[in-house]
N, C-alpha and C positions, 0 to 999 in steps of 0.2 A: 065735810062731815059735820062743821057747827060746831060751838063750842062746846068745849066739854069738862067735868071736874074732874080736881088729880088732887089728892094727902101726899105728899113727901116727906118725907124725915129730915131734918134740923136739926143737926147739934153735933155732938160728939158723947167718948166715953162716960163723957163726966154728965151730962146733963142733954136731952131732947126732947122731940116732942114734932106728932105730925101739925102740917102744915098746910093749910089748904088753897089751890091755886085753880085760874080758872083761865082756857086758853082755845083758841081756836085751832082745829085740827082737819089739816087739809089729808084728800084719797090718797092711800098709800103711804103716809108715815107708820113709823114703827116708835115705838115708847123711848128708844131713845132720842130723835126728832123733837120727841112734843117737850121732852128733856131739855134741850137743848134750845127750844125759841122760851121755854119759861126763865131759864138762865140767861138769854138775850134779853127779854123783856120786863122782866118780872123780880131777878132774884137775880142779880150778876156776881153774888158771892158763894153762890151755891156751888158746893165741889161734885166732880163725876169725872169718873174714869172713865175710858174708853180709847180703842187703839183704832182698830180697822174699819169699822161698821160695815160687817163682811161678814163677821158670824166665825171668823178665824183667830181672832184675835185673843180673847178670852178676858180682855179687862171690863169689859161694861155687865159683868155680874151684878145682877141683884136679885130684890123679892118681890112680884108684881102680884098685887091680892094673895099675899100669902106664899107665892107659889117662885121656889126660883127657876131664875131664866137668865140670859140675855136679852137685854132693852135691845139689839138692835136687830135682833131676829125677831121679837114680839111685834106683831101688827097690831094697830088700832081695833080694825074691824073681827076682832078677837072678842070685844069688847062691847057689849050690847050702849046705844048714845045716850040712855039716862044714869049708868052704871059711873059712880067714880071710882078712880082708880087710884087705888095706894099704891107708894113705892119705897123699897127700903132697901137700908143695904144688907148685904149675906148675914147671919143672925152667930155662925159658928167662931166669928173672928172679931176681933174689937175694932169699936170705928172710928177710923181717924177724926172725917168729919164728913157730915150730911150723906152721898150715896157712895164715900171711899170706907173700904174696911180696911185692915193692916192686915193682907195676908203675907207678909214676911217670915209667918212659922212654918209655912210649906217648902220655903226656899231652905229653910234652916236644916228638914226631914233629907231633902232632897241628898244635901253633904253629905250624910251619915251614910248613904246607899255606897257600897263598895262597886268602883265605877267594871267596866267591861274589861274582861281579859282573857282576849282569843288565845286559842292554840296554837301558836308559830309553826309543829309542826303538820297541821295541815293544810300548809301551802304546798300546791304541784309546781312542777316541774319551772313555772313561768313566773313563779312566785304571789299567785293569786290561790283565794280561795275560794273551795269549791262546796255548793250545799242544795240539798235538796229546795226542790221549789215549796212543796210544802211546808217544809220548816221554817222560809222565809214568809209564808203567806200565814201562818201563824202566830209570829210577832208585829209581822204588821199593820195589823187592826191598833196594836195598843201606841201606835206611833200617831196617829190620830188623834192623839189629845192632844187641846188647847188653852190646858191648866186655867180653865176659866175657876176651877175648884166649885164650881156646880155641885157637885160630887161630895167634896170634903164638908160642903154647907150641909147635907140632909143626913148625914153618916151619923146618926142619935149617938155614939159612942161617943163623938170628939163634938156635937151640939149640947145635946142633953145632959151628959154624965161627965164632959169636961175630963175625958181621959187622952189628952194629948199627950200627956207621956207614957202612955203605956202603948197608942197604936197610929202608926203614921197614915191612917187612912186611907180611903181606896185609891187615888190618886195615884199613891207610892205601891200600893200593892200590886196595882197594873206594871209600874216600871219597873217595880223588883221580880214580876210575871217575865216580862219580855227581855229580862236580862238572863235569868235562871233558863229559859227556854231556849235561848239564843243556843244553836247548834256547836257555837266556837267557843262558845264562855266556859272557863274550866273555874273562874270564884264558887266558892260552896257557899250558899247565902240561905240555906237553908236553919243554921240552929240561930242566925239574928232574925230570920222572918221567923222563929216561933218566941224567942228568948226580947230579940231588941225592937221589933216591927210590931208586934201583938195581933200574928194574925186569926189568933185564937178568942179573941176580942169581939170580929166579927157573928154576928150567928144571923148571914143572908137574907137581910130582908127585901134586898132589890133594889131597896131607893135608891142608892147611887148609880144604876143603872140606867133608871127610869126617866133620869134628869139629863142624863148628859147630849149635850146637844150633836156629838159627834157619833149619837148611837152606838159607841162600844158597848159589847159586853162583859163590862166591869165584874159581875159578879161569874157568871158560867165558864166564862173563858180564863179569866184573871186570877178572881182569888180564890175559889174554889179547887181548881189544880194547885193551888199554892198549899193552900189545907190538907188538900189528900198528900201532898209529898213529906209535910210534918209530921201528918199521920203514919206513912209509913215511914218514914227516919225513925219514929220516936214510940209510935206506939202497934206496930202488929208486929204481935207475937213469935210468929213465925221470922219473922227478917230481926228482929232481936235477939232469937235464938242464933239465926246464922250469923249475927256477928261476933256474940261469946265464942261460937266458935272456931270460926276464921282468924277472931281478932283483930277483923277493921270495923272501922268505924263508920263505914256508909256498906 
């Protein structure tokens, strides 16, 4: 394909600056490749995460012309050959150095999630559990993620407005989805997804959808049922009335 120009980012939190690098790029590399011989050739200080270069792995997040992705799913031929190509890292999380950011505040969300807790007593007879097919094929979309945090990077709430303490992002709203769903799960996680999660935070615009390379649907399937189940704990009328008068509390 000839050579071709690429802007990286250089530096860290405290100071940066794109960088411009110029490299030859052979049929069928993907962005994180041309990464990778500029770091051989050119820049052997330059940091970059990455695990599998599979597309599974979820470390080699970044922002290629703006736009996030995975470098190792990104093809060159994406890429028109006068076009140069900026690279940086996730914009939502502070950066360690050059294409690593410190996403360690997603790991931190993750603890807070009150973990799974099946119902012992629906075990049969053999002491296995039994559940509909559908119920299983329900959660199993959001087991599909590869916390590349694609997702948590476009989410304007915890980018733009810098409200990480108010909403753990779509990421966690998916697991706290597939937890509350789970057929066997008897944890009520519904007054922390409205009180400690901020799923009321969200107002759907899709982006975290849009990005993720694992095509969940983060928004329709996930948090969406999570909102309506708020809605109804917390605010119709009618199931408010019946718990004054039953006097429970779901």
């Amino acid at each position: 394909m000839g050579l071709r120009n690429f802007r990286i980012f250089r530096g860290d939190t405290a100071a940066g600056d794109m960088v411009d690098y110029q490299t030859e790029v052979d049929k069928g590399m993907v962005v994180l490749d041309v990464i990778h011989r500029i770091q051989a050739e050119k820049a052997n200080d330059m940091a970059v995460r990455w695990n599998c270069k599979a597309g599974k792995g979820g470390s080699c997040s970044v922002e290629i012309n703006g736009k996030p992705k995975l470098a190792c799913m990104t093809r060159m031929n994406e890429y028109g050959d006068d076009e140069t190509i900026s690279i940086r890292p996730i914009r939502s999380f502070p950066v360690m150095r050059d294409l690593v950011a410190d996403v360690s505040w997603n790991y931190e969300q993750n603890k807070r999630i009150a973990p799974f807790k099946p119902d012992t007593s629906k075990k049969d007879s053999s002491g296995d559990y039994r559940m509909m097919q559908e119920d299983v094929d329900r959660i199993q979309e959001f087991r599909k993620c590869i916390e590349c945090y694609l997702c948590q990077n476009v989410c304007h709430v915890l980018r733009d407005h810098e409200q990480k303490d108010s909403f753990v992002g779509p990421r966690f709203m998916i697991r706290l989805a597939g937890l509350d769903m789970h057929p066997l799960d008897t944890e009520d996680r519904i007054p922390a997804v409205k009180d400690e999660y901020g799923s009321g935070m969200c107002n759907i615009t899709r982006c975290c959808t849009d990005v993720c390379p694992e095509h969940i649907q983060i928004t329709d399937n996930g948090i969406i049922p999570m909102k309506e189940r708020v809605v109804d704990r917390y605010y119709d009328p009618l199931k408010w009335l019946a718990r004054k008068l039953t006097g429970k509390s779901k």
